[in-house]
BAROMAR-972065 format. One line per 8 residues: number of its first residue (from 1); their letters; for each residue x, y, z of N, C-alpha, C. Coordinates in pm, whole numbers, plus 50000, padded with zeros to 5 digits. Layout:
<sites>
NUM> a> X/Y/Z/X/Y/Z/X/Y/Z; ...
</sites>
This chain:
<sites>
1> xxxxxxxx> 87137/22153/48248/87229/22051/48300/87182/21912/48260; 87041/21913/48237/87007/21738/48216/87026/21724/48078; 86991/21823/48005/86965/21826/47854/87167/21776/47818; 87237/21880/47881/87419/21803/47872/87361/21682/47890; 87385/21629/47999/87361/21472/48065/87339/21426/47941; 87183/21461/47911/87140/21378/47831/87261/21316/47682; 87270/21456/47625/87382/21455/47484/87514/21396/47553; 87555/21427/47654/87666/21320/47675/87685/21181/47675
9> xxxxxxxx> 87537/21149/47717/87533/20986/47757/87484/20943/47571; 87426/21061/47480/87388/20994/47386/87525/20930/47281; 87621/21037/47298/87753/21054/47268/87836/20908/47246; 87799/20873/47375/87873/20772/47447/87848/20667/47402; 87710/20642/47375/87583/20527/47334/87682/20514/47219; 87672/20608/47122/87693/20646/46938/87843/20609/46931; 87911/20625/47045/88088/20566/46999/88080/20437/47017; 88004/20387/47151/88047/20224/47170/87976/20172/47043
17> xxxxxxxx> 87861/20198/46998/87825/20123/46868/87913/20110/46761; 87982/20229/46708/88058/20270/46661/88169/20164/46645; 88244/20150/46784/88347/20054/46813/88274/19933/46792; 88154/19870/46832/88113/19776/46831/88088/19705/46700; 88082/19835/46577/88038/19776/46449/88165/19744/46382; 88325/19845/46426/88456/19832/46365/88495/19692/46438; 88476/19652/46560/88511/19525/46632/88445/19388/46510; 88331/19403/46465/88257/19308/46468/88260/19290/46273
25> xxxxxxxx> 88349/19375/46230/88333/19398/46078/88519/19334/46069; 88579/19383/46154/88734/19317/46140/88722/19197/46194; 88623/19130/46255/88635/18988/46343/88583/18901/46231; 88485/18960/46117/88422/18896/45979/88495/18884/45849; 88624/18957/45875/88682/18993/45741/88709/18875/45700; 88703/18815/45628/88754/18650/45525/88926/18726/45434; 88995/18599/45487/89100/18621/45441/89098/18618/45271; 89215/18640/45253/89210/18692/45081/89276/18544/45056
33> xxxxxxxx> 89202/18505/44890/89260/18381/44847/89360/18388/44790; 89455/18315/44835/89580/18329/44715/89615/18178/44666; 89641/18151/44535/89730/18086/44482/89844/18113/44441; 89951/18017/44459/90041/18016/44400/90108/17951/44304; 90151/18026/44227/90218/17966/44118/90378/17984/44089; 90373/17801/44042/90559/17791/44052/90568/17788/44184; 90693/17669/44163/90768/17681/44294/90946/17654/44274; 91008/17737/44158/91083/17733/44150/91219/17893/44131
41> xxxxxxxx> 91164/17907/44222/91176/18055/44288/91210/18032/44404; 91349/18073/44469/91398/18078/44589/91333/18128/44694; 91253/18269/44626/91195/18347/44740/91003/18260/44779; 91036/18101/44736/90876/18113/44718/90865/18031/44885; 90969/18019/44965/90979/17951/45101/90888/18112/45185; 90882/18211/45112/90819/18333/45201/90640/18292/45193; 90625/18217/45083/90438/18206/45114/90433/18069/45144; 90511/17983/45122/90469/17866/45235/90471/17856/45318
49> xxxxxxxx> 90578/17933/45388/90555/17968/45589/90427/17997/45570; 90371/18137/45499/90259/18178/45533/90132/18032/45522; 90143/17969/45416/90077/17831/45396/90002/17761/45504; 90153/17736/45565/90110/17579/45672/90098/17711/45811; 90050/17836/45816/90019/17894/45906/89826/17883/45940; 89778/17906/46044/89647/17830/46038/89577/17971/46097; 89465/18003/46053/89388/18087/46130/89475/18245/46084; 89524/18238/45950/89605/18379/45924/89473/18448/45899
57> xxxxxxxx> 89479/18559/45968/89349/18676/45901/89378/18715/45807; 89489/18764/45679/89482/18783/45557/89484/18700/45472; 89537/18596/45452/89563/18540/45343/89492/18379/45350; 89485/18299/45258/89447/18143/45246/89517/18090/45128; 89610/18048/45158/89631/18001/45033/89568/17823/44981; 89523/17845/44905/89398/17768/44820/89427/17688/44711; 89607/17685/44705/89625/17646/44570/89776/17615/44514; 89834/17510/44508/89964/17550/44436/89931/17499/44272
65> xxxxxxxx> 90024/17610/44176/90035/17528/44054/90184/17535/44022; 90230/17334/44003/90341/17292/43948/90350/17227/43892; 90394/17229/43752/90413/17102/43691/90541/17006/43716; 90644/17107/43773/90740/16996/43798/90731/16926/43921; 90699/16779/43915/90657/16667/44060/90718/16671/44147; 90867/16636/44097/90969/16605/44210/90957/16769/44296; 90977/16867/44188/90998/16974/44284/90880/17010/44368; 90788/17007/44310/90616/17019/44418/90622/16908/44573
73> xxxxxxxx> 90662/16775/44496/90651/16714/44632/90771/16729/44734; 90905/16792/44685/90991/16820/44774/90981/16945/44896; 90865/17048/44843/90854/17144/44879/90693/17086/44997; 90650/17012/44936/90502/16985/45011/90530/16909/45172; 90663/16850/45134/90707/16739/45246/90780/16880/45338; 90906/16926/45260/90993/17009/45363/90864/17101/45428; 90742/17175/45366/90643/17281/45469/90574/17206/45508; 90534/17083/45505/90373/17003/45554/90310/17030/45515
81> xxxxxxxx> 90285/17018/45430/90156/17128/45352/90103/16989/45234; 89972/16986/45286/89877/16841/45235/89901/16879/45023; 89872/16758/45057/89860/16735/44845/89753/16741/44764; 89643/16821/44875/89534/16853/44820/89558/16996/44761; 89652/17072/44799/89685/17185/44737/89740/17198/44575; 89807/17095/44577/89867/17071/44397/89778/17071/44312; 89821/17149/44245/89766/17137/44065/89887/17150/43955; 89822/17049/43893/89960/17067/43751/89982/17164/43666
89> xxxxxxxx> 89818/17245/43677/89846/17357/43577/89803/17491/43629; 89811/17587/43590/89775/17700/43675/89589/17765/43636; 89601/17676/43499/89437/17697/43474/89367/17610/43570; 89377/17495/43581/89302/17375/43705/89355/17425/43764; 89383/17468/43888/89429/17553/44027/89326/17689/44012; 89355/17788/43926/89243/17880/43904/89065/17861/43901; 89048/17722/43832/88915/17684/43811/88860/17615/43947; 88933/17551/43996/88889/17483/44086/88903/17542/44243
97> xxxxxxxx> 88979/17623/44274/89022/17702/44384/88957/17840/44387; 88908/17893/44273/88885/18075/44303/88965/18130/44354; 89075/18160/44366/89136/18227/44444/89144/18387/44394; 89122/18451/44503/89126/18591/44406/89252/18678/44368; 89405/18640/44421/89477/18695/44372/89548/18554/44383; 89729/18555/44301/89806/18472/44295/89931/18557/44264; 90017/18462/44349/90146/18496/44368/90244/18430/44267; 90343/18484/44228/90428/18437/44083/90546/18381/44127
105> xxxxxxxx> 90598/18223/44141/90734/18200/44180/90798/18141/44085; 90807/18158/43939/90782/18123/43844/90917/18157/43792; 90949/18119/43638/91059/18220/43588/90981/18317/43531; 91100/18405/43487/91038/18547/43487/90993/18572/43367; 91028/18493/43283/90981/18470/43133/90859/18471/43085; 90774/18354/43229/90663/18295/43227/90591/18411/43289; 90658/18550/43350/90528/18616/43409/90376/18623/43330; 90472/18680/43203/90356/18739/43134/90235/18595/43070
113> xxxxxxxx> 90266/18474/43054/90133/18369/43097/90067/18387/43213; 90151/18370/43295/90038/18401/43442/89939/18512/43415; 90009/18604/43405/89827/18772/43345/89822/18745/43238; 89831/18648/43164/89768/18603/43026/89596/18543/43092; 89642/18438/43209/89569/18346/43253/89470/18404/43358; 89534/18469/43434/89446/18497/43537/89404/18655/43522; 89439/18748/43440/89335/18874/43422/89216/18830/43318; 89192/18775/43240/89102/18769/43192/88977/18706/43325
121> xxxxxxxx> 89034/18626/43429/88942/18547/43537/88928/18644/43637; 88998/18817/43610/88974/18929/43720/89068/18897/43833; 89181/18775/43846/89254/18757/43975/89354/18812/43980; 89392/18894/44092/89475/19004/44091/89660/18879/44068; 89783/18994/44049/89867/18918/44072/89975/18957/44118; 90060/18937/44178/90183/18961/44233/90290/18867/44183; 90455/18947/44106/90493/18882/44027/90658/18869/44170; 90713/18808/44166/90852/18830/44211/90963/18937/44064
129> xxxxxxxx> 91046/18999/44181/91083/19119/44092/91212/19037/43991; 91234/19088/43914/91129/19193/43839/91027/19179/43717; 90924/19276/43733/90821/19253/43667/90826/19146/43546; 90961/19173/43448/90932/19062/43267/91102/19052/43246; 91100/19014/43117/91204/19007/43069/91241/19107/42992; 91147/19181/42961/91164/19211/42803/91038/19364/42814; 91112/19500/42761/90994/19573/42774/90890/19570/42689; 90891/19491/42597/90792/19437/42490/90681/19338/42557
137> xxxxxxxx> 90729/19238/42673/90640/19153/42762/90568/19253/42866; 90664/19360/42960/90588/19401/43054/90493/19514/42968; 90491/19578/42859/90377/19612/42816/90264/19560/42793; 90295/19422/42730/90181/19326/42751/90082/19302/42832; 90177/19284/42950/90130/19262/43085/90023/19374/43153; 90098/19454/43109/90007/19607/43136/89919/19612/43055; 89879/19602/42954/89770/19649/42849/89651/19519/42905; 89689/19374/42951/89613/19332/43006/89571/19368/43133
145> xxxxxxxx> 89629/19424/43205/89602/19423/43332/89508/19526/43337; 89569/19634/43266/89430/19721/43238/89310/19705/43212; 89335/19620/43040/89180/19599/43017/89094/19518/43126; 89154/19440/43203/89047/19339/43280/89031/19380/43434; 89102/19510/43406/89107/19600/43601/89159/19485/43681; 89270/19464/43647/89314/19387/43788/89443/19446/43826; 89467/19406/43996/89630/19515/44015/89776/19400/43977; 89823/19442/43942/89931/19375/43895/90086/19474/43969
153> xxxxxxxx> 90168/19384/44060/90222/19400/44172/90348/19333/44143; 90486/19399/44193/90585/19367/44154/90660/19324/44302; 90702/19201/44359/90749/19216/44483/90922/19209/44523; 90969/19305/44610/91077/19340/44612/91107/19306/44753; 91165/19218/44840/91265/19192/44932/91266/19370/45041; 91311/19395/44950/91388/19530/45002/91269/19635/45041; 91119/19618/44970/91003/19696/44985/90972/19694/45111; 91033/19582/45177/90942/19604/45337/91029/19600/45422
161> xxxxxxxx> 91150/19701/45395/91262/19737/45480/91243/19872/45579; 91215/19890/45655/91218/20006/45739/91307/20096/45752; 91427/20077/45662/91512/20179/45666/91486/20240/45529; 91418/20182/45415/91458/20212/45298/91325/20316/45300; 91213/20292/45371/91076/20406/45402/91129/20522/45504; 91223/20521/45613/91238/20604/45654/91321/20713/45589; 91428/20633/45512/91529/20711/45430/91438/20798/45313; 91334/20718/45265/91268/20793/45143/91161/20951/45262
169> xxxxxxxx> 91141/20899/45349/91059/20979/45443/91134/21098/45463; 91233/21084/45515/91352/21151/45511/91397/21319/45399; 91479/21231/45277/91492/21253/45160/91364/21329/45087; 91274/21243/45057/91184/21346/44963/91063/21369/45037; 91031/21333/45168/90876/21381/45223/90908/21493/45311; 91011/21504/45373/91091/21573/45480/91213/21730/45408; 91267/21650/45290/91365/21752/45253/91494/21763/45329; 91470/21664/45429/91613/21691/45523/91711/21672/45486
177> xxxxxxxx> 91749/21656/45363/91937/21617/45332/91894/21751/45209; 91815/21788/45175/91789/21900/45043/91768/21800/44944; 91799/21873/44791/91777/21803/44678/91831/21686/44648; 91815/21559/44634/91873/21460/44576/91979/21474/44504; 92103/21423/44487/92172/21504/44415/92255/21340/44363; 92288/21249/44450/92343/21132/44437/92264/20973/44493; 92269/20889/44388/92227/20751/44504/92311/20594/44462; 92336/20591/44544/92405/20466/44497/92382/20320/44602
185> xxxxxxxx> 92308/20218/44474/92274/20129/44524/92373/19991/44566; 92371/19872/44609/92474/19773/44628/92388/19688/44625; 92411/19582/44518/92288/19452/44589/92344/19349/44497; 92330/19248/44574/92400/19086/44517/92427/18995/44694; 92509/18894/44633/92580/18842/44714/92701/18744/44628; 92745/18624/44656/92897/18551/44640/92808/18471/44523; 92715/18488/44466/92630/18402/44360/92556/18299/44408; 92464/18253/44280/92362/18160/44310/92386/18000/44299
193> xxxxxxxx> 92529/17956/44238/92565/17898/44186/92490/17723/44287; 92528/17780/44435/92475/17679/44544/92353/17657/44573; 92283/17775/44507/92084/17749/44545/92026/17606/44483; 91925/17603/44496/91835/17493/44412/91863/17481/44295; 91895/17321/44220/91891/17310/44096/91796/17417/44003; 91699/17402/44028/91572/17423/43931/91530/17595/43945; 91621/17632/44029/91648/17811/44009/91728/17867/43936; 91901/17791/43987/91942/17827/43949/91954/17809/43763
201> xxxxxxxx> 91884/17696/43733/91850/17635/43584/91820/17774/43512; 91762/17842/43528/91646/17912/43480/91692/18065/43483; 91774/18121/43620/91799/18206/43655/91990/18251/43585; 92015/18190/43549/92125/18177/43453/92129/18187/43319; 92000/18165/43283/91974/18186/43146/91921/18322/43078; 91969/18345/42969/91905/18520/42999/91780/18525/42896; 91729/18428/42843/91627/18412/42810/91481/18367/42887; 91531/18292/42993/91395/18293/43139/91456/18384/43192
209> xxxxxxxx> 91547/18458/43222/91574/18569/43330/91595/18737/43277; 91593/18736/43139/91632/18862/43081/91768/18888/43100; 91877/18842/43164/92011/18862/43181/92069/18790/43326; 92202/18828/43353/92215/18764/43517/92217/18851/43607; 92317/18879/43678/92300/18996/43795/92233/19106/43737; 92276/19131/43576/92187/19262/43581/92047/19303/43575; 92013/19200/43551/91839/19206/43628/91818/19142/43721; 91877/19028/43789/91840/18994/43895/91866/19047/44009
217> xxxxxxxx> 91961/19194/44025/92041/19256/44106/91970/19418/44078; 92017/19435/43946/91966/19543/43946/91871/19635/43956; 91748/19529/43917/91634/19568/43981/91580/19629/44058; 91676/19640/44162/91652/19675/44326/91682/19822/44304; 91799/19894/44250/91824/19977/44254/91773/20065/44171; 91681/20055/44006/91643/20092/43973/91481/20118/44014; 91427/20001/44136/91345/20018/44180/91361/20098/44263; 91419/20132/44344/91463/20246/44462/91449/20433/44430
225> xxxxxxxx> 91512/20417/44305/91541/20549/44256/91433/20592/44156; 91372/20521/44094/91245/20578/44079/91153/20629/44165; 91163/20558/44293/91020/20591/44388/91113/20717/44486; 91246/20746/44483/91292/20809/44547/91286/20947/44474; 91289/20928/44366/91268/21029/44251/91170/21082/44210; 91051/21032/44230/90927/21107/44201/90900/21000/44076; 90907/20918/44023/90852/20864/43897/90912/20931/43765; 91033/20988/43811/91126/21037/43698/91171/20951/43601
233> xxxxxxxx> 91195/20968/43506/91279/20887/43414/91393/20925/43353; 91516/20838/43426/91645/20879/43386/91669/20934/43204; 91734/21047/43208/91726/21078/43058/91831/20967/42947; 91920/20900/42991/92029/20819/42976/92023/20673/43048; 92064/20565/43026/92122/20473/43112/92215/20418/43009; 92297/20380/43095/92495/20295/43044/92471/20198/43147; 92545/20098/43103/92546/19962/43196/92704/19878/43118; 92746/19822/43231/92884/19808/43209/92887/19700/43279
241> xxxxxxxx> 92883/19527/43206/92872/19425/43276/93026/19315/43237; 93038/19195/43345/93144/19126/43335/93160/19025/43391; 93187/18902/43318/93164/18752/43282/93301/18731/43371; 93302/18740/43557/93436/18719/43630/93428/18549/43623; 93321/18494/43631/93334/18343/43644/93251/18300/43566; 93315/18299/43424/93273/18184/43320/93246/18089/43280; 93329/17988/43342/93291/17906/43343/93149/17870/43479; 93129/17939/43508/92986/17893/43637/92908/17910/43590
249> xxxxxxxx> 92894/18047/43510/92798/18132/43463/92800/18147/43281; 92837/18018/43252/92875/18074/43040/92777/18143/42979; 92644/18166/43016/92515/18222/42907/92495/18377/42981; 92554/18448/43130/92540/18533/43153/92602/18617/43264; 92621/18775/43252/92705/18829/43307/92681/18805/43469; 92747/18830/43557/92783/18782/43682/92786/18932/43798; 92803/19032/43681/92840/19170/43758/92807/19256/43706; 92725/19361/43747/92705/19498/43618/92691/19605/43706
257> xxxxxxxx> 92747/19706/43669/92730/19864/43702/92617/19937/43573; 92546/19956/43656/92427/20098/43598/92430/20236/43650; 92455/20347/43535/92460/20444/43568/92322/20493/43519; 92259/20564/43617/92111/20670/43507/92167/20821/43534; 92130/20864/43445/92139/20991/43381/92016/21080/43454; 91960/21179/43520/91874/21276/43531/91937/21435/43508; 91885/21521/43486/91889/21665/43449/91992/21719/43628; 91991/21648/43704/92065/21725/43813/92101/21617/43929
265> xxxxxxxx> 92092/21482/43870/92052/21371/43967/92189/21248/43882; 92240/21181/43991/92317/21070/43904/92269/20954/44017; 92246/20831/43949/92188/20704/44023/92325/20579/43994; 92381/20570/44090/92470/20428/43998/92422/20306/44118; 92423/20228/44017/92380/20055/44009/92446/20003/44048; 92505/19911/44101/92618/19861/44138/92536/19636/44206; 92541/19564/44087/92472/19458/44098/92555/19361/44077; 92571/19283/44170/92705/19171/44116/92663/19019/44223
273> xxxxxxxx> 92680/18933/44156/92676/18756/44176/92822/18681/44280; 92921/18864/44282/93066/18865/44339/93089/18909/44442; 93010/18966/44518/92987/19020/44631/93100/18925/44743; 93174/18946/44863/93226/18842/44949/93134/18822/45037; 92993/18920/45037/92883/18886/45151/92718/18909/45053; 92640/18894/45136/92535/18935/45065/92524/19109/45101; 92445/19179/45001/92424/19301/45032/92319/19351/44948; 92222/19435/45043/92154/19503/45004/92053/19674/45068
281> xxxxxxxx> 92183/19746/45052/92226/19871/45101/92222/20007/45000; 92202/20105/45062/92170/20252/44929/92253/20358/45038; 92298/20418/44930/92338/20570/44994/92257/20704/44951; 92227/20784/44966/92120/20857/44894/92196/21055/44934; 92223/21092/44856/92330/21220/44894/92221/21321/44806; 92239/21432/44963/92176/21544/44896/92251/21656/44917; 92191/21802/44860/92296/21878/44878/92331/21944/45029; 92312/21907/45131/92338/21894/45244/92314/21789/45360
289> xxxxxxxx> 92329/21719/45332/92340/21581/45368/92304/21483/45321; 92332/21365/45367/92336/21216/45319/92235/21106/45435; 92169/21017/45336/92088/20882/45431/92137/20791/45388; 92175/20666/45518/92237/20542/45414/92166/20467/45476; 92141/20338/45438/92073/20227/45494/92198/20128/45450; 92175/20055/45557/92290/19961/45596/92192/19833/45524; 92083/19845/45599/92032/19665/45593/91886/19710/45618; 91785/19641/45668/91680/19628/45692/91634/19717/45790
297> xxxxxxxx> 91696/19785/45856/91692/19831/46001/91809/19936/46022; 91942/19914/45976/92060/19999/46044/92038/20070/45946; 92103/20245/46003/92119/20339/45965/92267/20448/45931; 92269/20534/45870/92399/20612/45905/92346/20770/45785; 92321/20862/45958/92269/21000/45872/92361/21119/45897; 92408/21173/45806/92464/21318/45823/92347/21420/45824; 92319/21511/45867/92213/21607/45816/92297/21775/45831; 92219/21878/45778/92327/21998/45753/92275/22004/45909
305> xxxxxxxx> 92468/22067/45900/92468/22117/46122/92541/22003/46179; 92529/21898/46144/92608/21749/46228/92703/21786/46245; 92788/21791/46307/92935/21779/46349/92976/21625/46305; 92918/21551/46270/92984/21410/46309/92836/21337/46268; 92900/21231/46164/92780/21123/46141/92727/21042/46242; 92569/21018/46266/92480/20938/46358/92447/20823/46258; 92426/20726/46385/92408/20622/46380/92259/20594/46455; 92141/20497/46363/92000/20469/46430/91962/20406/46360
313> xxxxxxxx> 91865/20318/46395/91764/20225/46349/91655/20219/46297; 91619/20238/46181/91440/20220/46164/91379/20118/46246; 91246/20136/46263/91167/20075/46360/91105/19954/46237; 91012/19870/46254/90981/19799/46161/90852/19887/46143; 90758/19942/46181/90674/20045/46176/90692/20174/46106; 90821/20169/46069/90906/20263/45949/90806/20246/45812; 90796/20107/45783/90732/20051/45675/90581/20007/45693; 90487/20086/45606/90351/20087/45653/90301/19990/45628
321> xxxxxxxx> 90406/19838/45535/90338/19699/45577/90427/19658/45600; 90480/19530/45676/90630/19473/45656/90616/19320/45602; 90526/19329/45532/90554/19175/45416/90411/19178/45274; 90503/19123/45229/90452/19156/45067/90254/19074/45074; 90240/18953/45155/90161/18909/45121/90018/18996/45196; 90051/19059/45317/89941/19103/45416/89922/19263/45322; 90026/19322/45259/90011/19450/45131/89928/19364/45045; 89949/19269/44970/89841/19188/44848/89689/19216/44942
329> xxxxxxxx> 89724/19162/45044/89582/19177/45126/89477/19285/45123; 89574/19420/45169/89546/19532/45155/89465/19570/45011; 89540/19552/44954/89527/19594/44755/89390/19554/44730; 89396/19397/44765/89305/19347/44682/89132/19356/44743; 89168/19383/44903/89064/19425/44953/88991/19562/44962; 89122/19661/44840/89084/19806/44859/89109/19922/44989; 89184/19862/45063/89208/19907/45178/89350/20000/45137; 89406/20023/45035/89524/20084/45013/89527/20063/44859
337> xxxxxxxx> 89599/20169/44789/89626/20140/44690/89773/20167/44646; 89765/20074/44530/89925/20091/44494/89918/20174/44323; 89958/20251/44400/89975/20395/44269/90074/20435/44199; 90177/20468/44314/90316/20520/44285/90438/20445/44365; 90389/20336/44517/90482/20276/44531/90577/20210/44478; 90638/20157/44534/90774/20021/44513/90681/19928/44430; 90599/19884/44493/90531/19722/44373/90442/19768/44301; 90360/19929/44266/90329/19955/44189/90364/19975/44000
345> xxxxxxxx> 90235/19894/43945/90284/19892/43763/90333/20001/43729; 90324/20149/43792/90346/20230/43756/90494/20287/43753; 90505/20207/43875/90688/20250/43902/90788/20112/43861; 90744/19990/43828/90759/19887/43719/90766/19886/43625; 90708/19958/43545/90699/19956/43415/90847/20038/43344; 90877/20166/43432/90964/20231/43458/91117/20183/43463; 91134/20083/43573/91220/19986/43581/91252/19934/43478; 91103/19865/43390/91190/19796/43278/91213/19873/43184
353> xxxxxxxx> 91198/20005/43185/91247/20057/43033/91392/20075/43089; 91469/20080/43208/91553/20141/43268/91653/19988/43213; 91590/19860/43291/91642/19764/43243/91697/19728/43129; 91560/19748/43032/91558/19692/42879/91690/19798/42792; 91691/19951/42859/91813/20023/42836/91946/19968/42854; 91964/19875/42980/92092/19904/43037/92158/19787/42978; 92067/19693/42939/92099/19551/42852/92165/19605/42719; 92087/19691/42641/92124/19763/42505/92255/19796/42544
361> xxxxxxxx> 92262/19837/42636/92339/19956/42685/92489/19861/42711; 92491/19770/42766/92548/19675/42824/92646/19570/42675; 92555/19563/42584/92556/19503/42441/92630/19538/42371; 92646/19742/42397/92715/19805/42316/92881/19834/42354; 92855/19799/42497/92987/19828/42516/92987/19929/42606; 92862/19983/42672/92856/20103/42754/92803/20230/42716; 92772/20200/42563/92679/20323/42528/92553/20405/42555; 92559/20543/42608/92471/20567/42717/92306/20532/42598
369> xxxx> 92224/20473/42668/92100/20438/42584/91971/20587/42606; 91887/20650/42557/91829/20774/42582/91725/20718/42585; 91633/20731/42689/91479/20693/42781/91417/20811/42710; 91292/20757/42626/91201/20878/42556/91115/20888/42730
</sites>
């Protein structure tokens, strides 16, 4: 009986230390450095909240690089965010800051300078989607990122949706609707035409943007159906785009439908600047039932046996991070890796051959393009 006693109380000793060393190792963790680069990117108002936030346990940001003034100081005044952060170039911001990863708000042209610049210095990067312009750049990008081991991260809006992890949870971890059989994506809104000068400059052009809605839209959906798919590669893609407002938009299309091709699987695209609302929604059909995601959160599931379609919510805990910068966190601290996800190079790289197809594809008039 004492000898128990004894091993019980030693037990006890060995967990509180235990807890005491996990308490005292997460209370030490140093947030991860980030710089950012560009600030002419709509979505770049998501890391300056994080910015002028004080005492964040993941992140610090350590750094902006802009060369354009007016736009740096318009952005420094609207977050509060001191002018000790500016740099004109993204090499002085890198040299003088260390930061160990950096975020891309850049045009998309320019990704591939940014991992020109910062893999050779080992700093990880996170690009806004999608990855390049051109599948000739995101190879680039990759062959550096390799040689200098750094993670190179694609960020998607839609990645830290809780319906779009439960639906994939669902669908291919679960089997509950059966085989994939249909998916069809929706994403745009009424156009960009009203955003920021210095976005929309850039994002209109299909030489900083690789095209208009159809990469700035489509993306999403070709990002979806790869990771829903297993890392498949459509055997076909056709893309079928259209110049509704020409004069807004003269250098690029406004609307495009993508179809991909698989051996038992059809994916259509559906990306447009014409939308009467914003949207960014999937239907995903299997051979006995269907998952749809409405939005971020709403749901609508048939499963085999329903009498009648349900209606439910993903939780935000659906999604095992719910924002792109506290995942960088993760990555770069080794605490998770990105292999086969949504912002993984692996399921990016993918995208752009899907892309760089649907443009060909788009060029010809709709001719289905064949993915080696």
């Amino acid at each position: 009986m004492k000898t128990t006693r004894i091993i019980s109380c030693l037990f006890l000793w060995l967990l509180a230390q235990t807890v005491s060393m996990n308490t005292s190792a997460q209370s030490t963790k140093k947030p991860v450095r980030v710089g950012v680069v560009g600030l002419v990117h709509s979505h770049v108002g998501w890391i300056l909240n994080r910015a002028r936030q004080t005492g964040d346990p993941n992140i610090e940001v350590v750094g902006i690089a802009e060369p354009n003034r007016e736009v740096a100081e318009r952005y420094l005044k609207e977050f509060g965010l001191p002018q000790r952060l500016l740099y004109s170039t993204v090499e002085e911001m890198l040299d003088k800051t260390r930061p160990d990863a950096v975020t891309a708000f850049n045009e998309i042209s320019n990704h591939l300078n940014v991992v020109k610049v910062c893999a050779p210095r080992g700093v990880h990067v996170m690009v806004e989607k999608p990855l390049a312009v051109s599948i000739a750049q995101a190879k680039e990008m990759e062959a550096l990122a390799k040689k200098h081991n750094i993670q190179l991260l694609t960020n998607y809006e839609t990645t830290w949706y809780g319906s779009n992890h439960k639906a994939h949870r669902m669908a291919v971890q679960e089997g509950a609707i059966g085989p994939i059989r249909r998916i069809v994506v929706h994403d745009g809104h009424d156009g960009p035409a009203q955003m920021n000068k210095e976005f929309v400059a850039w994002l209109t052009d299909p030489v900083t943007n690789g095209a208009g809605a159809l990469f700035d839209f489509g993306c999403y959906g070709a990002n979806l159906a790869t990771w829903l798919l297993k890392g498949e590669k459509p055997r076909t893609v056709s893309a079928f785009t259209l110049q509704i407002k020409p004069d807004v938009y003269p250098k690029v299309d406004d609307d495009a439908t993508i179809i991909l091709e698989y051996p038992k699987t059809q994916v259509v695209i559906q990306a447009s600047w014409n939308w009467p609302f914003s949207r960014k929604d999937m239907e995903v059909y299997g051979e006995t039932g269907y998952v749809f995601t409405l939005d971020g959160t709403r749901m609508r599931i048939r499963l085999k046996g329903d009498k009648a379609e349900q209606t439910t919510e993903a939780a935000k805990t659906d999604a095992p991070v719910g924002d792109p910068f506290d995942y960088l966190a993760q990555v770069v601290r080794g605490e998770t890796k990105s292999v086969d996800d949504l912002s993984s190079l692996k399921v990016n790289m993918i995208v752009m051959e899907i892309l760089d197809a649907a443009r060909r594809s788009a060029q010809s008039g709709g001719k289905p393009i064949a993915i080696n």
